[in-house]
C-alpha positions in Angstrom: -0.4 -4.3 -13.7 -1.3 -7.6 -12.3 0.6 -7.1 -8.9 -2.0 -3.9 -8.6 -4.8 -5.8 -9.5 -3.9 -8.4 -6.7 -3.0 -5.6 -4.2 -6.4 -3.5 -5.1 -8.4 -6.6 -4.7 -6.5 -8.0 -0.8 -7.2 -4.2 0.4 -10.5 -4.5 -0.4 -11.2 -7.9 1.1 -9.2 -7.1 4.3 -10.9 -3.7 4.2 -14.8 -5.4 3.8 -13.6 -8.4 6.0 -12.6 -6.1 8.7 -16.1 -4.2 8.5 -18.1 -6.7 8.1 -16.3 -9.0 10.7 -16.8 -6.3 13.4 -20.2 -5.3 12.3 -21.4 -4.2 15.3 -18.9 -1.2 16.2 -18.5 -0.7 12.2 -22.3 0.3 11.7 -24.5 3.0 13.1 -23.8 6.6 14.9 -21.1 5.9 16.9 -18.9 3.7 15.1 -15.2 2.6 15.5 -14.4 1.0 12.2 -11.4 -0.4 12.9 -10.9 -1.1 9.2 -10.4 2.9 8.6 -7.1 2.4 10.3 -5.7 1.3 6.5 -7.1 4.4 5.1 -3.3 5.5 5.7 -2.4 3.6 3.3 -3.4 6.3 1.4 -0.9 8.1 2.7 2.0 6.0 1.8 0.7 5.5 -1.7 -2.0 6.2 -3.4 -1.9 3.1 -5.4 -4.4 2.1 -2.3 -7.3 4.2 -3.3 -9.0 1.8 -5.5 -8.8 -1.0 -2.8 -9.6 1.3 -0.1 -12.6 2.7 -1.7 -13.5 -0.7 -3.2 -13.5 -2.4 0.3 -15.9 0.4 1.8 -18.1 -0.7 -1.4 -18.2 -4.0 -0.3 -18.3 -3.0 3.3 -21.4 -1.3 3.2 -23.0 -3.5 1.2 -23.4 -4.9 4.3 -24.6 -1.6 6.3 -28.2 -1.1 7.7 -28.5 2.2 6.0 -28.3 0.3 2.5 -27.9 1.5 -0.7 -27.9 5.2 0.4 -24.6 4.2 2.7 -22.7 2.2 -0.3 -23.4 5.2 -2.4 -22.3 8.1 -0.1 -20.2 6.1 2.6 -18.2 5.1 -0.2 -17.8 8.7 -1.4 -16.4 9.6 1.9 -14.1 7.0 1.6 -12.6 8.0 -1.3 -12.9 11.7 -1.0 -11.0 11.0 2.1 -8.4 8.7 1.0 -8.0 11.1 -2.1 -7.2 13.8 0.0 -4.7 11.3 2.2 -2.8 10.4 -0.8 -2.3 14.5 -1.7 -1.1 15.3 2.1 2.3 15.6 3.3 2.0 15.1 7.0 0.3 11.8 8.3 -1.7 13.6 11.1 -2.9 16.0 8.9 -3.7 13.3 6.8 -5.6 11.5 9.1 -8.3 14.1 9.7 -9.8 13.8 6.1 -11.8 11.0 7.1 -12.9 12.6 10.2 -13.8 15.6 7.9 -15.6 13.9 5.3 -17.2 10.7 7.0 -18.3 13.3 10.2 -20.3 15.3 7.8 -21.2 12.7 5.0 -22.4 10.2 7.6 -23.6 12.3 9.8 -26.5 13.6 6.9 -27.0 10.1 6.3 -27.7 9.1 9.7 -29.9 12.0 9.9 -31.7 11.4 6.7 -32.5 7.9 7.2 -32.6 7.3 11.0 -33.8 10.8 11.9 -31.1 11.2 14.5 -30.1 14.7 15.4 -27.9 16.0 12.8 -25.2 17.8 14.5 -24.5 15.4 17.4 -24.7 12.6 14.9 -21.6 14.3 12.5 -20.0 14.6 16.0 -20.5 11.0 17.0 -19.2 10.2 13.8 -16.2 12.3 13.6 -15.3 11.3 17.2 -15.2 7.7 16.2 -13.2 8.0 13.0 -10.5 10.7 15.4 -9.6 7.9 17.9 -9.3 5.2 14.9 -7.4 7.2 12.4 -6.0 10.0 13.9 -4.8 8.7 17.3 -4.7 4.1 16.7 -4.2 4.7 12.8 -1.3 7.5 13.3 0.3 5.3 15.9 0.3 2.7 13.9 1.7 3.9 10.9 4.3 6.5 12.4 5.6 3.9 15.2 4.8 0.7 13.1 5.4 1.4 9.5 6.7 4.5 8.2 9.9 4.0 9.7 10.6 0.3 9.0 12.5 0.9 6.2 11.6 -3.0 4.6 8.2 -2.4 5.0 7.7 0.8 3.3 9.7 -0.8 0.5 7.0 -3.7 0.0 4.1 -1.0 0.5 5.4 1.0 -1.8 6.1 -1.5 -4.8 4.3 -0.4 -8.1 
């Protein structure tokens, strides 16, 4: 129980740390959070979800859309890295967030900046595709998921 508590809470600093730290391409329509790259953690175990989702908390504590974005960004999080942890194939996986922060962010942008709704989900979506579905994948399928000692350590309980 402890070692999860420690690993919950280093996700979520790295994750917030990450944001935050690269505010400017983290924040707005089109956005590459490079933090969203350890979404797939997800993937590998879903022990990750609270630290994932408690990171974007943090995260957008930070955003300029304010408490609308910690309250619906971080739904899309975990929505997303919900449906990570319940998917079989990594690429597959990696298109929840582009699913659920396109459309979630998307209505927030457009809600709150008044930015054209369906260009905005795009932007969005695009953003969170070449992060998590094409850097993240690579990543993880080239960098992680097949060093054996690695996965071992990520997937301690």
């Amino acid at each position: 129980m402890a070692r999860k508590i420690v690993v919950t809470g280093i996700v979520a600093a790295l994750y917030a740390a990450l944001t935050i730290g690269l505010a400017p391409i983290s924040y707005g329509g089109v956005q590459f959070r490079i933090s969203e790259v350890m979404t797939l953690l997800a993937f590998v175990n879903p022990m990750y979800i609270g630290g994932l989702t408690l990171g974007c908390f943090l995260a957008n504590l930070a955003s300029p859309l304010g408490i609308v974005d910690v309250i619906f960004g971080t739904l899309a999080t975990f929505l997303s890295v919900f449906m990570m942890s319940k998917t079989h194939n990594i690429f597959t996986a990696s298109l929840w967030p582009v699913l659920f922060n396109g459309v979630i962010i998307g209505i927030e942008l457009w809600l709150v900046f008044k930015l054209p709704l369906f260009l905005t989900m795009l932007q969005v979506a695009f953003g969170e595709f070449v992060v998590v579905s094409i850097l993240g994948v690579l990543v993880f399928r080239y960098g992680i998921l097949y060093n054996t000692r690695l996965m071992d350590m990520l997937n301690q309980r």
